[in-house]
C-alpha positions as CSV (number, residue, x, y, z in Angstrom):
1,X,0.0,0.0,0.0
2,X,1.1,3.7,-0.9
3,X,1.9,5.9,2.0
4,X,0.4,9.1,1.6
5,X,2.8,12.0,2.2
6,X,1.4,15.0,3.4
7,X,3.6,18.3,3.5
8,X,2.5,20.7,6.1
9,X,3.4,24.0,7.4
10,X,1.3,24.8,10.7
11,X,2.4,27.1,13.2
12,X,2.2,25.4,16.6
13,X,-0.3,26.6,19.1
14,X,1.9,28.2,21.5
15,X,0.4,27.5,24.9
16,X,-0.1,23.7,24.2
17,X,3.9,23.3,23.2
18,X,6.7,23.2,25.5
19,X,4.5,22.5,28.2
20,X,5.4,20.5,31.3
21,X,2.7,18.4,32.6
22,X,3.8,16.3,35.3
23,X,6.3,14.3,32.9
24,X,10.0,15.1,32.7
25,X,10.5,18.8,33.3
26,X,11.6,21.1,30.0
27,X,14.8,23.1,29.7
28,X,14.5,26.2,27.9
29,X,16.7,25.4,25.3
30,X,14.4,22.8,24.3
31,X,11.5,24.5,24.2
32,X,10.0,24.9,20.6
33,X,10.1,28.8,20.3
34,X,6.5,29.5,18.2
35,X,8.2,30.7,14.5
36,X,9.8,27.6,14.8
37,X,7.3,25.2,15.8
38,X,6.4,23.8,12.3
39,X,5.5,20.5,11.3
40,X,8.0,20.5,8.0
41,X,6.6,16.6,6.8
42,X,3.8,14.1,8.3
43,X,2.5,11.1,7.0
44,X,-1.4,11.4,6.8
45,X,-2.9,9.3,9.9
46,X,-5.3,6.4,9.3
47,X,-7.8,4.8,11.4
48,X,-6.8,1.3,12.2
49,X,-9.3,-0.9,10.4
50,X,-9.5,-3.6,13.3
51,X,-10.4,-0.5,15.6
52,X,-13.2,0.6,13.0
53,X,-14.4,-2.8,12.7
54,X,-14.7,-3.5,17.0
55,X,-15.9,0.0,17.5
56,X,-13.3,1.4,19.0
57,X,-13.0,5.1,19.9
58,X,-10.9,7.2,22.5
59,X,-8.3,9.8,23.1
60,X,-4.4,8.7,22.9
61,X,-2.4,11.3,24.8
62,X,0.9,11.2,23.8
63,X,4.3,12.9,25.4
64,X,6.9,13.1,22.2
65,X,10.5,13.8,22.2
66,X,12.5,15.7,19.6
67,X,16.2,15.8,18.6
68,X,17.7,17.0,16.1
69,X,14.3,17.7,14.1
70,X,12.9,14.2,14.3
71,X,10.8,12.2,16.5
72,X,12.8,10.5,18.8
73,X,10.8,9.0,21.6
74,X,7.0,8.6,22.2
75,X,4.8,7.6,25.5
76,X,1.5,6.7,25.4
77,X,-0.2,6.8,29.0
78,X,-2.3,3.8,28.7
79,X,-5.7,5.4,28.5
80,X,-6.5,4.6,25.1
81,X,-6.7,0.8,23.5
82,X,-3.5,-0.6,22.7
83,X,-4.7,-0.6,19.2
84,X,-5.3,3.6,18.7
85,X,-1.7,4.0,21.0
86,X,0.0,2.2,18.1
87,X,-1.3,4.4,15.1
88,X,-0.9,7.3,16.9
89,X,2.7,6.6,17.8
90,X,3.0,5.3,14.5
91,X,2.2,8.1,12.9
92,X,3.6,10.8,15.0
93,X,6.9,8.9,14.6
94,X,6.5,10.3,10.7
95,X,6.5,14.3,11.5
96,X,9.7,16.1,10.8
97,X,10.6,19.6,12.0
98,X,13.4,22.0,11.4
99,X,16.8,20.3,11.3
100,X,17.5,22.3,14.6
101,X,14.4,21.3,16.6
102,X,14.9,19.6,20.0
103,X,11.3,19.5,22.4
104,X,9.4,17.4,24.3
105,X,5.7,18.0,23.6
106,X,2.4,16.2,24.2
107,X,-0.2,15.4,21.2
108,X,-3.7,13.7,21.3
109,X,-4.9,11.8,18.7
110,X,-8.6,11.7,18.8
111,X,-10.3,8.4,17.3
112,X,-14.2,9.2,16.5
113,X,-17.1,6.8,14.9
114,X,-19.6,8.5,13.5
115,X,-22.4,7.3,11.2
116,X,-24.3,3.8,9.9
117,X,-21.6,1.1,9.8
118,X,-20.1,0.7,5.8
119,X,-19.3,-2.5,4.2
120,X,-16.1,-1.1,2.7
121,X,-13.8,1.6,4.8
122,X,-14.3,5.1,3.3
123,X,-11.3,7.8,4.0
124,X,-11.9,9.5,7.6
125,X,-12.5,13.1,8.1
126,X,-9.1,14.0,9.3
127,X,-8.2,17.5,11.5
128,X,-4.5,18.6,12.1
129,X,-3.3,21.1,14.6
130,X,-0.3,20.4,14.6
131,X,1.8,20.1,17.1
132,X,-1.0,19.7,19.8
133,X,-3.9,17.5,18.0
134,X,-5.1,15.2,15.2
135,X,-8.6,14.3,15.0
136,X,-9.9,11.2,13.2
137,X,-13.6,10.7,12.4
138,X,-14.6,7.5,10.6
139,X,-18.0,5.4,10.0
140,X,-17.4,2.4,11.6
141,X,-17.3,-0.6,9.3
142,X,-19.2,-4.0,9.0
143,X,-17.9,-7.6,9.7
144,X,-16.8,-8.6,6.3
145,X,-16.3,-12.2,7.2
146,X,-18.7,-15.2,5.1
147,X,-18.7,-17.5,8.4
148,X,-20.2,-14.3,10.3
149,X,-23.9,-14.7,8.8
150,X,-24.7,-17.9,7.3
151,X,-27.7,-17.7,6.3
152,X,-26.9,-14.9,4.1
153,X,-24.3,-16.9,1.7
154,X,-25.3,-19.6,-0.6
155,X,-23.4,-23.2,0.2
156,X,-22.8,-25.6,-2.5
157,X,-23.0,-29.3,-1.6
158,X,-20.0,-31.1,-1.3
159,X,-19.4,-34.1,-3.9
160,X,-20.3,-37.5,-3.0
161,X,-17.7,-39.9,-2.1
């Protein structure tokens, strides 16, 4: 499958980066000054089609860790399923900033379900605002197994012996 680059240049929100929230403290040389908080390169998120398919939803809170531009280190704090903490590190593993660029940072990926279940998975609504938050809205999706509903799928006898 083709990853989908997506090149973005958002300012960060300045009161949501740099922050220390009860995590490792922040010196201020590693604090993300707000001209130069900008996401250079991200890969576009996705919503994990085993979590569209269960119904899963929730809010993945993530502390990040920048050196030298790139992602370094990510920790989830466990409130989300194991499944969403994945993507989200997954993807936030993907963002580049300036060469220059060391932080630590916290991000929350929201994972929303909204809408009549699909048979197929149709692209998610997708909002970046970046550094601080990515929202992911999705219709949930059907079982797509044949075992699932028997009834519903036309056997053919087996041969005789």
């Amino acid at each position: 499958m083709k990853t989908t680059i997506l090149t973005l240049t958002l300012i960060a929100l300045a009161g949501l980066v740099g922050q220390d929230r009860g995590h490792e403290a922040v010196s201020q040389s590693d604090t993300i000054e707000k001209e130069q908080a900008i996401v250079e390169r991200a890969e576009v998120p996705h919503y994990p089609f085993l979590a569209r398919a269960a119904g899963l939803t929730g809010t993945v809170h993530l502390r990040v860790q920048v050196k030298d531009g790139a992602v370094a280190d990510t920790v989830a704090d466990g409130s989300a399923h194991p499944i969403l903490e994945s993507a989200a590190s997954k993807n936030v593993r993907t963002w580049r900033f300036g060469a220059s660029i060391n932080n630590v940072f916290d991000v929350q990926y929201v994972y929303e379900l909204e809408g009549d279940a699909v048979s197929f998975p149709q692209n998610p609504r997708i909002e970046m605002q970046l550094p601080a938050l990515v929202r992911i809205t999705a219709r949930p999706t059907k079982a797509s197994c044949q075992d699932c509903e028997p009834s519903s799928v036309p056997r053919t006898p087996s041969p005789p012996k």
